[in-house]
py3Dmol code that shows the C-alpha trace and the ligand (Angstrom):
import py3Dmol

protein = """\
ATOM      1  CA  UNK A   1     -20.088 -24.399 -56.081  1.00  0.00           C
ATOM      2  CA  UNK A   2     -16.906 -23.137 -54.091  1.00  0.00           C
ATOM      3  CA  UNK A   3     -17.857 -19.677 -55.118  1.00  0.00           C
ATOM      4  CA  UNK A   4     -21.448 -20.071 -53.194  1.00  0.00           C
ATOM      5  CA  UNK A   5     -20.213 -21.833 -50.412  1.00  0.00           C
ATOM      6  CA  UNK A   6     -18.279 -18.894 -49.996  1.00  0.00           C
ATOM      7  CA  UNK A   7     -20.954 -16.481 -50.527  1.00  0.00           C
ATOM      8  CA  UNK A   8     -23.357 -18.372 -47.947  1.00  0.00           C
ATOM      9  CA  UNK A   9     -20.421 -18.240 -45.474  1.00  0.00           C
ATOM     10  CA  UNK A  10     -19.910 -14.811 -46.327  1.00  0.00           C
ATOM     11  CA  UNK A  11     -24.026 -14.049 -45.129  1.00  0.00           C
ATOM     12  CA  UNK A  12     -24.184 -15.672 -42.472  1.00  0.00           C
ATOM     13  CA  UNK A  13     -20.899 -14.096 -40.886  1.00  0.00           C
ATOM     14  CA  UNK A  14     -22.703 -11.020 -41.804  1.00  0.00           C
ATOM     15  CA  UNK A  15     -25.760 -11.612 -40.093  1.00  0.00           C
ATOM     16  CA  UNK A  16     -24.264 -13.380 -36.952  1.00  0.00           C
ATOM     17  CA  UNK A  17     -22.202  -9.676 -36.627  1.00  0.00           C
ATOM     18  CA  UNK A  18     -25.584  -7.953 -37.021  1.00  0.00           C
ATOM     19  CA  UNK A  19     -26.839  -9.629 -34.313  1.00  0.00           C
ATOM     20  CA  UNK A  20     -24.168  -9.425 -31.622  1.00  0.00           C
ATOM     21  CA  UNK A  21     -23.067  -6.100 -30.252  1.00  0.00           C
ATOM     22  CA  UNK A  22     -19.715  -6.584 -30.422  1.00  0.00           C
ATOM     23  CA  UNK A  23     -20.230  -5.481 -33.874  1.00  0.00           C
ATOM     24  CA  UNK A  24     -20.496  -2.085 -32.245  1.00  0.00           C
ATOM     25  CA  UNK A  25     -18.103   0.225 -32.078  1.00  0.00           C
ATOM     26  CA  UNK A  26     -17.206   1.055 -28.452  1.00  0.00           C
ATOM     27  CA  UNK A  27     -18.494   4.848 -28.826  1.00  0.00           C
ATOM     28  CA  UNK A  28     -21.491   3.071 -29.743  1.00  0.00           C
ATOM     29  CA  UNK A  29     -21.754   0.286 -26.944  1.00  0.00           C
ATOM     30  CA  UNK A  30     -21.473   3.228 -24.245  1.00  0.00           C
ATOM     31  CA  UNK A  31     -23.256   5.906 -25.761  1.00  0.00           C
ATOM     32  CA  UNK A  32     -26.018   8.602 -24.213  1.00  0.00           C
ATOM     33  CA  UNK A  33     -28.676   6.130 -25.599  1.00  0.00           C
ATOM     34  CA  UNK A  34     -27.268   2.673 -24.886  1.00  0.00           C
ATOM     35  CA  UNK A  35     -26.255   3.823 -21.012  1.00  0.00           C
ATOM     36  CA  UNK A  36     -29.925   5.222 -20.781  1.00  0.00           C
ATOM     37  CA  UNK A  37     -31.095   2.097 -22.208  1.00  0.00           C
ATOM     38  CA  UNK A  38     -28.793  -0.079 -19.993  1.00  0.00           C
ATOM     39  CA  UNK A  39     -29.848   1.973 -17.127  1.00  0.00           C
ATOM     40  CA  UNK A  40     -26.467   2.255 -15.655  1.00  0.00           C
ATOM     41  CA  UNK A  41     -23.128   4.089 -16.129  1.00  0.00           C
ATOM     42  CA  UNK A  42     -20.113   2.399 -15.226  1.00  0.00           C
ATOM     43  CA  UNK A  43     -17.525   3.575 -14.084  1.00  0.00           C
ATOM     44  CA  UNK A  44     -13.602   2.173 -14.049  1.00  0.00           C
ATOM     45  CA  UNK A  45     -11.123   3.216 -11.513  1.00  0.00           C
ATOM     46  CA  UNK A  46      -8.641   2.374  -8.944  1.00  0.00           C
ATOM     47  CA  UNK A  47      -9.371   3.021  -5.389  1.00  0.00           C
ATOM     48  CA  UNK A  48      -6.092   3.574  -3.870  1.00  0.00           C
ATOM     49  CA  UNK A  49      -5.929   7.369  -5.125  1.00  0.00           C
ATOM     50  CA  UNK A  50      -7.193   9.403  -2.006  1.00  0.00           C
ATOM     51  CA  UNK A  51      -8.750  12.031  -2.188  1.00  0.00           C
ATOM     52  CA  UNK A  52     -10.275  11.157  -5.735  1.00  0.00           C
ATOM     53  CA  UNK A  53     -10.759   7.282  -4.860  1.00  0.00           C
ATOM     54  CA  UNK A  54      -9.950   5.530  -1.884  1.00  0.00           C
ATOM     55  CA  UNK A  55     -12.061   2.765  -0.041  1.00  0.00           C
ATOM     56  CA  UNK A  56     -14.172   3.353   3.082  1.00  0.00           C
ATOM     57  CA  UNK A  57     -15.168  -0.131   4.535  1.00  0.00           C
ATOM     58  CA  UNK A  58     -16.421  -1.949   1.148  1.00  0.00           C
ATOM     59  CA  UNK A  59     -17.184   1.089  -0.483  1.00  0.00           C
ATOM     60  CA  UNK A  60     -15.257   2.744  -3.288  1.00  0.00           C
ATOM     61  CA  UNK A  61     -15.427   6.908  -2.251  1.00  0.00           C
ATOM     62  CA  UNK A  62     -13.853  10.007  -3.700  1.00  0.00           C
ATOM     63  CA  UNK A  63     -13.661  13.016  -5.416  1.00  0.00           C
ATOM     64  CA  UNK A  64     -14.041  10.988  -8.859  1.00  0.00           C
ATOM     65  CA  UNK A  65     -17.062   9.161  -7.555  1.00  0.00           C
ATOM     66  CA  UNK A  66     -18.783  11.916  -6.624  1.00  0.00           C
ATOM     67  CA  UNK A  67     -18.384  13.259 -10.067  1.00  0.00           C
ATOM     68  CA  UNK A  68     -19.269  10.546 -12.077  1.00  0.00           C
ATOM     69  CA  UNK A  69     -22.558  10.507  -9.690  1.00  0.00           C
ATOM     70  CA  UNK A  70     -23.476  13.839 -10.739  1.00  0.00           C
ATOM     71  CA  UNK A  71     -22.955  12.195 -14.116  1.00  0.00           C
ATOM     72  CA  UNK A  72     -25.139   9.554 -13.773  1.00  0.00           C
ATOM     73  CA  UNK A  73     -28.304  11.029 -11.979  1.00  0.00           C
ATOM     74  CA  UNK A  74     -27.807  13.930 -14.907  1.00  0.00           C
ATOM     75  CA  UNK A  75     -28.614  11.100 -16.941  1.00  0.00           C
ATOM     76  CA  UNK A  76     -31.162   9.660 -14.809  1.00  0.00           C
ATOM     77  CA  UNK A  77     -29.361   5.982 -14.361  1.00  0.00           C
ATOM     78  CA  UNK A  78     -27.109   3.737 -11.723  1.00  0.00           C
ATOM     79  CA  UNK A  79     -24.030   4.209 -10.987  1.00  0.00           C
ATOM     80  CA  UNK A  80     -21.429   0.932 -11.335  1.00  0.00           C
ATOM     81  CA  UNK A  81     -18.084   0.811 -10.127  1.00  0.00           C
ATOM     82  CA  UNK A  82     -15.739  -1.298 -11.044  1.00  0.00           C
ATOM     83  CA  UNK A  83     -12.460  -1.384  -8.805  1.00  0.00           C
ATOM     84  CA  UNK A  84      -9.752  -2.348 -11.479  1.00  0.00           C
ATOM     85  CA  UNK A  85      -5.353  -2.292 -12.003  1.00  0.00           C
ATOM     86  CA  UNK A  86      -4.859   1.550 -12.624  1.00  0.00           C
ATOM     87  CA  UNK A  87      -2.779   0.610 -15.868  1.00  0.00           C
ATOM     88  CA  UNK A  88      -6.180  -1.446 -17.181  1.00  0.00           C
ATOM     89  CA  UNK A  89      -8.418   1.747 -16.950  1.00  0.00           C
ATOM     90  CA  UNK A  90      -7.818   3.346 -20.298  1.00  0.00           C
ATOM     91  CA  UNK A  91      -8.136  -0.610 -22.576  1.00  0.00           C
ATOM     92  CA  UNK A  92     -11.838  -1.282 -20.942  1.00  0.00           C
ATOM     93  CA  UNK A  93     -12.737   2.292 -21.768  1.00  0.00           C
ATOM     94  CA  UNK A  94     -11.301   2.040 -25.318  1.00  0.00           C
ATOM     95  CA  UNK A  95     -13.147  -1.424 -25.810  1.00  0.00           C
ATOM     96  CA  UNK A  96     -16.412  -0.344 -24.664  1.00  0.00           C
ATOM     97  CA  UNK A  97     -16.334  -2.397 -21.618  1.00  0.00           C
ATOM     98  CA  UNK A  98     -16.935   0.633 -19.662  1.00  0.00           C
ATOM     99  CA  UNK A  99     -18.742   3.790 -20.159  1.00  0.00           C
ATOM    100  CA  UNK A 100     -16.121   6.537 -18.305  1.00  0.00           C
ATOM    101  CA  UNK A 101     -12.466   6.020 -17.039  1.00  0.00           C
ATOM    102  CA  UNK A 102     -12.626   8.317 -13.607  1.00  0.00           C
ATOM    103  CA  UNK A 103      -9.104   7.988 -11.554  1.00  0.00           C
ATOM    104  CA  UNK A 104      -7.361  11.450 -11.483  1.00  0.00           C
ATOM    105  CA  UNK A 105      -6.311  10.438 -15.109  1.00  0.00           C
ATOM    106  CA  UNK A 106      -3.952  13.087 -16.243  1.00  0.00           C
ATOM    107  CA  UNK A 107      -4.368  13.819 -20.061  1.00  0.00           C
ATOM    108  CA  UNK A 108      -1.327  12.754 -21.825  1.00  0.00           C
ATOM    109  CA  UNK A 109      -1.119  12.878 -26.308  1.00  0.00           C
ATOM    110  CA  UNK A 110       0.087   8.795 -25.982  1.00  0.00           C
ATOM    111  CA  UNK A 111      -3.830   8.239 -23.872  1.00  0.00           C
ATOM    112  CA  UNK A 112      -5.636  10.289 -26.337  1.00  0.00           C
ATOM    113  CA  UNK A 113      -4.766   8.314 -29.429  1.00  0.00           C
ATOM    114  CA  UNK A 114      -6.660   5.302 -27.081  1.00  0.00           C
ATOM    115  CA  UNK A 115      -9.151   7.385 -25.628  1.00  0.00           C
ATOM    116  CA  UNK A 116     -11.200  10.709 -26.092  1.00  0.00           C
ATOM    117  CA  UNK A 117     -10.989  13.261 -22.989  1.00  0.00           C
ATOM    118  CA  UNK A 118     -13.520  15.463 -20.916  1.00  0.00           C
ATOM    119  CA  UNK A 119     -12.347  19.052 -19.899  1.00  0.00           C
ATOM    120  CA  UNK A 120     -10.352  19.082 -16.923  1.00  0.00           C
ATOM    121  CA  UNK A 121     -11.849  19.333 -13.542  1.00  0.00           C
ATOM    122  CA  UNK A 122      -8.732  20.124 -11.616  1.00  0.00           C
ATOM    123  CA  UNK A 123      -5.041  20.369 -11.677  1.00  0.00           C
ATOM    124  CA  UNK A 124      -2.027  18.590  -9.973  1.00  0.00           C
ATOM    125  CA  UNK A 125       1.775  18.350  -9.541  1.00  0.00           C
ATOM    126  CA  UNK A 126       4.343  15.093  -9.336  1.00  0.00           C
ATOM    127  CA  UNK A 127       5.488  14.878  -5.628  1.00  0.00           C
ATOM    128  CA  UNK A 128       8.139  13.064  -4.251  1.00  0.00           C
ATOM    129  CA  UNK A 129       7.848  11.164  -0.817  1.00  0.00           C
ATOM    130  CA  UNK A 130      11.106  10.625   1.209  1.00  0.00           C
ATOM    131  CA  UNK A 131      12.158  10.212   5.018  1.00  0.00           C
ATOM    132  CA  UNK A 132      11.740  13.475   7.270  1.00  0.00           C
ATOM    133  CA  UNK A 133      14.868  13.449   7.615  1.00  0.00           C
ATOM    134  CA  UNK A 134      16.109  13.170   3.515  1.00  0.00           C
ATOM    135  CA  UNK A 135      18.066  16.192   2.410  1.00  0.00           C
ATOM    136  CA  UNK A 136      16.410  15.168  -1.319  1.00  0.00           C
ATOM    137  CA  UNK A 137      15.534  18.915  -2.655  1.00  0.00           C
ATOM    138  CA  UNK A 138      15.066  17.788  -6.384  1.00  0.00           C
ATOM    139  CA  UNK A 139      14.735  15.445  -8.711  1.00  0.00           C
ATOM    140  CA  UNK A 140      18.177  15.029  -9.485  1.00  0.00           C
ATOM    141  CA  UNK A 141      18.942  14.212  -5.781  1.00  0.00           C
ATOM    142  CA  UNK A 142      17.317  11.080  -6.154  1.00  0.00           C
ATOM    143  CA  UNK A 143      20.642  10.072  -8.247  1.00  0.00           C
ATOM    144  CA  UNK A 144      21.876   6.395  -7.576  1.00  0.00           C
ATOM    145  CA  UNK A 145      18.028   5.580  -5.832  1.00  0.00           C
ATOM    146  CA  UNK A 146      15.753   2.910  -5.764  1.00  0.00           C
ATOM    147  CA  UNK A 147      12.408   5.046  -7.030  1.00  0.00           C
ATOM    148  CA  UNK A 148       8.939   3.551  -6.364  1.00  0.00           C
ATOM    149  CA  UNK A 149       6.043   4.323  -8.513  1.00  0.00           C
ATOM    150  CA  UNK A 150       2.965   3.233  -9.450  1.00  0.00           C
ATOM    151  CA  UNK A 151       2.578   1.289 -12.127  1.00  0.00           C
ATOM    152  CA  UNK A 152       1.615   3.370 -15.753  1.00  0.00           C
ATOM    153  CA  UNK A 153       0.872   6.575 -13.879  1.00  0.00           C
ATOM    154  CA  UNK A 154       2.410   9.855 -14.878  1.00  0.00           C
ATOM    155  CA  UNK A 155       5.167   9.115 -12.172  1.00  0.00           C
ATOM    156  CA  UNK A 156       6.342   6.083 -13.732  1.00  0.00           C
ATOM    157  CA  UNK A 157       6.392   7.879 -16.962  1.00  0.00           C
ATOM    158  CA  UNK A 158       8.584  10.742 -15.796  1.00  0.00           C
ATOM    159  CA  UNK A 159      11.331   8.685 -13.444  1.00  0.00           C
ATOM    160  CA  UNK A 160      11.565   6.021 -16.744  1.00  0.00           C
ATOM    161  CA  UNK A 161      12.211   9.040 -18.857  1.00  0.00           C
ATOM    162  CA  UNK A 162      14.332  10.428 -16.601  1.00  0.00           C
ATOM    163  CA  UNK A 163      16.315   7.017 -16.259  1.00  0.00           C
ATOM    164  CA  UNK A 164      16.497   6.046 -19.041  1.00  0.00           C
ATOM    165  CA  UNK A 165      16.367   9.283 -21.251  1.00  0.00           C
ATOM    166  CA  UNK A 166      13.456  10.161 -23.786  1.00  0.00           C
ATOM    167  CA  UNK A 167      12.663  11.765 -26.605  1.00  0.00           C
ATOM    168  CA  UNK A 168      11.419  15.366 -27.158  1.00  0.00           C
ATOM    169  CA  UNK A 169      11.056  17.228 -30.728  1.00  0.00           C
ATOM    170  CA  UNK A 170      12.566  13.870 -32.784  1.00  0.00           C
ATOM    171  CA  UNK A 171      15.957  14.342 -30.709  1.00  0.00           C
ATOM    172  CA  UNK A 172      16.833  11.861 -28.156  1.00  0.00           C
ATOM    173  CA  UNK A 173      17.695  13.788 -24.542  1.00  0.00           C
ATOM    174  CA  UNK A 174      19.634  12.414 -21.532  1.00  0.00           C
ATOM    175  CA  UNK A 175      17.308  11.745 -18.598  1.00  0.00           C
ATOM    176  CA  UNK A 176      18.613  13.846 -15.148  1.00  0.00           C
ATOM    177  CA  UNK A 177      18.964  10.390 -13.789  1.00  0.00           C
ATOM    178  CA  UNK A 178      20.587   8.825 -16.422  1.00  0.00           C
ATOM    179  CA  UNK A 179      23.766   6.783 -15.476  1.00  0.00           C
ATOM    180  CA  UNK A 180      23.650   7.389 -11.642  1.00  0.00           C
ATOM    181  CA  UNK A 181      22.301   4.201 -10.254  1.00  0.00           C
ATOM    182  CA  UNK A 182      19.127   5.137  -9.975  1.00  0.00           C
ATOM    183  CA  UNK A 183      16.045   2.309 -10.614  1.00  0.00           C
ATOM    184  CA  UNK A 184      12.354   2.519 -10.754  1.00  0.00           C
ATOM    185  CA  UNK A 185      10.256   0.057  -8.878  1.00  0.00           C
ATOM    186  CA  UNK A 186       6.870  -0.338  -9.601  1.00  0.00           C
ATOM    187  CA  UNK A 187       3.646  -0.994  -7.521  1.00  0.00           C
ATOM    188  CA  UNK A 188       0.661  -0.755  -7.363  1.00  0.00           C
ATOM    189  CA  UNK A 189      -0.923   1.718  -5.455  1.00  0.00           C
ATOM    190  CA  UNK A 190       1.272   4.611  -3.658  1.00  0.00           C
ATOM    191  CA  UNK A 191       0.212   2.730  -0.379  1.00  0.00           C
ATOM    192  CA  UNK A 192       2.426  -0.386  -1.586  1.00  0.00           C
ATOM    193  CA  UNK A 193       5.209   1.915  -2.407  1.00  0.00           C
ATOM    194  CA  UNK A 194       4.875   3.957   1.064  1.00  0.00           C
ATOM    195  CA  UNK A 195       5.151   0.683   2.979  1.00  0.00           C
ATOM    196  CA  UNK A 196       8.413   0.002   0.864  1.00  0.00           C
ATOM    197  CA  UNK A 197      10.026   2.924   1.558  1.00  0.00           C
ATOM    198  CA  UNK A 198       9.191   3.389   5.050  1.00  0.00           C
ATOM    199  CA  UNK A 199      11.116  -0.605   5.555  1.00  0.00           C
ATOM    200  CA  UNK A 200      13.765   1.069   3.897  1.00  0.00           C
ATOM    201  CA  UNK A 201      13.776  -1.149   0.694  1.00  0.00           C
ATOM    202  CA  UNK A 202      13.404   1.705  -1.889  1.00  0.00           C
ATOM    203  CA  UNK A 203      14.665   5.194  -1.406  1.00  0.00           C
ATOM    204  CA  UNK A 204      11.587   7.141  -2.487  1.00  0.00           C
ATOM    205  CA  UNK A 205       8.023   7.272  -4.348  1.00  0.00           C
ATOM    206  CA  UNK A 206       7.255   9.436  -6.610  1.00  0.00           C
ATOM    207  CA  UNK A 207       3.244  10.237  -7.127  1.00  0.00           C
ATOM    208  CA  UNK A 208       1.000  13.109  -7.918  1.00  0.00           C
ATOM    209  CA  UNK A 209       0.510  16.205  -4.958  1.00  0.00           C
ATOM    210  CA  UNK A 210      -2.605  14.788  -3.054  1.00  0.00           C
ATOM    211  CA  UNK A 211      -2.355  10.934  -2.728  1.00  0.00           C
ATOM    212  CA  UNK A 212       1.338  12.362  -1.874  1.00  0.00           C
ATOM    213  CA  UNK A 213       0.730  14.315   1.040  1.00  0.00           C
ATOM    214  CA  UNK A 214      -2.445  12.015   2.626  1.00  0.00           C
ATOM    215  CA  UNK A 215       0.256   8.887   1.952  1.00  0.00           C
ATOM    216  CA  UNK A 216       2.959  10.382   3.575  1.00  0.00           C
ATOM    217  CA  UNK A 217       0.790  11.885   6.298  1.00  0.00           C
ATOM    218  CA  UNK A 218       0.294   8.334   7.343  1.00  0.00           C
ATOM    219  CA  UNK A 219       3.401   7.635   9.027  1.00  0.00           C
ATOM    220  CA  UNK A 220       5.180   9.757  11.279  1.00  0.00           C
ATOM    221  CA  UNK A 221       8.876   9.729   9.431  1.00  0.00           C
ATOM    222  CA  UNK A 222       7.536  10.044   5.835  1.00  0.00           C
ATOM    223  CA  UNK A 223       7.463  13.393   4.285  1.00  0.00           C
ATOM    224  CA  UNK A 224       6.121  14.766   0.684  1.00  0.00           C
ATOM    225  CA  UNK A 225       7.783  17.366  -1.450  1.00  0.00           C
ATOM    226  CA  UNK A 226       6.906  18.951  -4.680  1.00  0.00           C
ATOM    227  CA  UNK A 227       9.079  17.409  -7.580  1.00  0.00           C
ATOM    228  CA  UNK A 228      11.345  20.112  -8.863  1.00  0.00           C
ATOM    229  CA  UNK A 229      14.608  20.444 -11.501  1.00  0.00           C
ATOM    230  CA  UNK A 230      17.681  22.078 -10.489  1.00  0.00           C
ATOM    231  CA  UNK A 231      16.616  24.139 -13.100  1.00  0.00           C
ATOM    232  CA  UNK A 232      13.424  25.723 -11.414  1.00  0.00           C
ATOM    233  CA  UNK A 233      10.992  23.968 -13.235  1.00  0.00           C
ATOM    234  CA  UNK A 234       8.329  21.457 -12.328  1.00  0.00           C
ATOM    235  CA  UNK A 235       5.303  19.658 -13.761  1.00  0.00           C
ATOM    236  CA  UNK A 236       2.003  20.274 -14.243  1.00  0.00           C
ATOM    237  CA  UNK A 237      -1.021  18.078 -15.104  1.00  0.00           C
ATOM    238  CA  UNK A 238      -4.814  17.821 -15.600  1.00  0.00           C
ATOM    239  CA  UNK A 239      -7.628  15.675 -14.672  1.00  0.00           C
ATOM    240  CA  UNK A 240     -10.146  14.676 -17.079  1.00  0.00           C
ATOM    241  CA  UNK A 241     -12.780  11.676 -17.334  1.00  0.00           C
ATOM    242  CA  UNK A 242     -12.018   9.643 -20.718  1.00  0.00           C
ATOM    243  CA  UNK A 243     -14.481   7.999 -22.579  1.00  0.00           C
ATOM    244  CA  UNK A 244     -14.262   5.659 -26.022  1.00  0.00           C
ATOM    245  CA  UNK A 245     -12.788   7.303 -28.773  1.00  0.00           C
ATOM    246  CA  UNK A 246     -15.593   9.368 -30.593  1.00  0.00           C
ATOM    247  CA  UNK A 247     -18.307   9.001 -27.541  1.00  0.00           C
ATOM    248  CA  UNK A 248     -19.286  12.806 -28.779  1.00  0.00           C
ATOM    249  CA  UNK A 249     -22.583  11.955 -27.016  1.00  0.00           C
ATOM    250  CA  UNK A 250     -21.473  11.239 -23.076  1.00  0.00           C
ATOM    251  CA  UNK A 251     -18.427  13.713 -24.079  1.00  0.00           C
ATOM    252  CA  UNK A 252     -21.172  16.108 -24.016  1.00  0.00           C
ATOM    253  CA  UNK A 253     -23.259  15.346 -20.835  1.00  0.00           C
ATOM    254  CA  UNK A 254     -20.130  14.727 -18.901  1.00  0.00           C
ATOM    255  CA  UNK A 255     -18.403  18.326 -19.913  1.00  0.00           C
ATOM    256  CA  UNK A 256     -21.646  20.048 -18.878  1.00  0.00           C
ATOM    257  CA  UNK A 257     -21.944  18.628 -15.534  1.00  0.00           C
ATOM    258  CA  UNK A 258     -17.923  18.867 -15.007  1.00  0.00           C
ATOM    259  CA  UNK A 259     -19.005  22.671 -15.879  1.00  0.00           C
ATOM    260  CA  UNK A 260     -21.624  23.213 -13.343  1.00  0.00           C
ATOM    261  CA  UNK A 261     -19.724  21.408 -10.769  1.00  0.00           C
ATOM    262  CA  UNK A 262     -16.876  24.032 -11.221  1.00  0.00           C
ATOM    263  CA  UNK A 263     -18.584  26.839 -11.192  1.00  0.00           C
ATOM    264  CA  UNK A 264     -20.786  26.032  -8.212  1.00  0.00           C
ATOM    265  CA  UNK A 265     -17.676  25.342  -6.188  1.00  0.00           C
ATOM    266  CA  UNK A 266     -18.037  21.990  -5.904  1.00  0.00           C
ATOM    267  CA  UNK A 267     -15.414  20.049  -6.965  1.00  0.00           C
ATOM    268  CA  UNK A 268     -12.969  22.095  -4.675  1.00  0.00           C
ATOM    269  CA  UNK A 269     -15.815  21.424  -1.878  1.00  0.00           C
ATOM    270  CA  UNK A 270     -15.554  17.634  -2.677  1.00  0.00           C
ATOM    271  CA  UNK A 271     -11.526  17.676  -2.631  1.00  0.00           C
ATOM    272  CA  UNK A 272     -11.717  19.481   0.732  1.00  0.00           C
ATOM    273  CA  UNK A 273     -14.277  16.422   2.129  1.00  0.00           C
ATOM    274  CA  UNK A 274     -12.606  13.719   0.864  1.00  0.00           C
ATOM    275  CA  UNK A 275      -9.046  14.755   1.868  1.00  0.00           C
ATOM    276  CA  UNK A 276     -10.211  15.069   5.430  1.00  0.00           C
ATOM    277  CA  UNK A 277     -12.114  11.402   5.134  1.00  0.00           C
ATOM    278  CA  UNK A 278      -9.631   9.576   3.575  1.00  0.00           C
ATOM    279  CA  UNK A 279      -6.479  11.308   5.985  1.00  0.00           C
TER     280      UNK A 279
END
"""
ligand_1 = """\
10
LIG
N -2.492 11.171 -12.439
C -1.694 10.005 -12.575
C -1.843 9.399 -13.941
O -2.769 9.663 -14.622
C -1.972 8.965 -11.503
C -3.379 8.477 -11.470
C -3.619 7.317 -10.494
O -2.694 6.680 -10.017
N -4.845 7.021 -10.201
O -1.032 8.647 -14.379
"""
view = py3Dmol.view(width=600, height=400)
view.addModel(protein, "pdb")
view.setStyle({"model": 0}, {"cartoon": {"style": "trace"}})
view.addModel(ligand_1, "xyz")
view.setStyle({"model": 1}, {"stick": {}})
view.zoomTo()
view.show()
């Protein structure tokens, strides 16, 4: 009796999946055919990014937006935004929630075991943001300071490291800030962290090259600087759209029009736009 209680319990768990799509795999949920199907294409991000998102009136605009646009008429459907907490991009993409994670997302190996990238469609830099009249030079100037970031960006990930050291090849190294005071504060959008620093509660904000410069260009004693080590060296990322892990099928729309937008000039034409709107 037990034994087809079970069973019976067993089939109708079974058939209860069937029917509901979370039984889907994410890939699945946002795939070419469901988004066609769905007739939309929606897109996560955070708009407090300029140029790549940034809010005009009520409207979410950027660099990223008119990207994913492309995306969507090359697939003939809406376009949906959804204005979310940059750290809470990369989980609704990986769930399925949302079909493409567009917010001058730098690739990183610790996002791609969550999510699968696009190529890149451009390229950018950490910057630092300190008072025209800071002597900061480097990274390791910002010794014994109070460093705002935004919160889970590639910033955050660097002054942490640098704070509170990291590890590289299996061997634990000693961060350039390590034991000199210095703290990171997090926030979050660079805006928060600019209004911070220019009240004088934190000492600087550290944020990628772009949303850098149009932050600082804001206010009259705020200035932007590329990160740099004493040693010469500085970083270097790349933007790509992410989708669910194994979403081969969007993966391939999305790298064709990311393509075609490159080599018609166009992304570098909608950087140029957007950085004049949104300064
Ligand atoms: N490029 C940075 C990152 O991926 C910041 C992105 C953002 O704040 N929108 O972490």
């Amino acid at each position: 009796m037990k034994k087809i209680i079970a069973a019976v319990l067993c089939l109708v768990l079974v058939l209860a999946c069937v029917g509901m799509t979370s039984c889907k795999s994410a890939a699945e949920k946002q795939s070419v055919d469901a988004i066609k199907k769905a007739g939309v294409l929606t897109m996560y991000t955070n708009a407090e990014f300029p140029p790549f998102e940034y809010m005009k009136g009520t409207e979410v605009k950027g660099v990223d937006v008119d990207i994913a646009q492309a995306i969507a008429d090359k697939l003939g459907v809406e376009l949906e935004i959804k204005n979310v907490k940059f750290d809470t991009i990369i989980g609704s993409i990986q769930s399925g929630k949302g079909s493409i994670g567009a917010a001058g997302i730098t690739v990183t190996e610790e996002r791609k075991e969550s999510v699968d990238f696009s190529i890149e469609y451009t390229t950018s830099k950490q910057y630092i943001i300190v008072p025209t009249d800071s002597t900061v030079a480097k990274i390791e100037d910002l010794a014994g300071m109070k460093i705002g970031v935004q919160l889970g960006t590639t910033g955050d990930f660097i002054i942490t490291d640098e704070i509170n050291g990291y590890e590289s090849d299996g061997e634990q190294q000693k961060g350039v800030l390590q034991d000199t005071g210095a703290s990171v504060v997090t926030y979050n959008s660079a805006a928060d962290a600019a209004i911070a620093l220019n009240s004088g509660k934190i000492g600087a904000v550290v944020i990628d090259k772009l949303p850098a410069e149009i932050v600082a260009g804001n206010y009259d004693n705020l200035k932007a600087i590329e990160l740099v080590y004493a040693d010469g060296s500085n970083t270097e990322e790349s933007y790509a759209i992410c989708v669910a892990k194994g979403n081969e099928s969007l993966l391939k729309v999305i790298n064709e029009v990311i393509e075609e937008l490159k080599a018609s000039g166009k992304i570098d034409e909608f950087i140029i736009t957007h950085t004049g709107a949104a300064s």
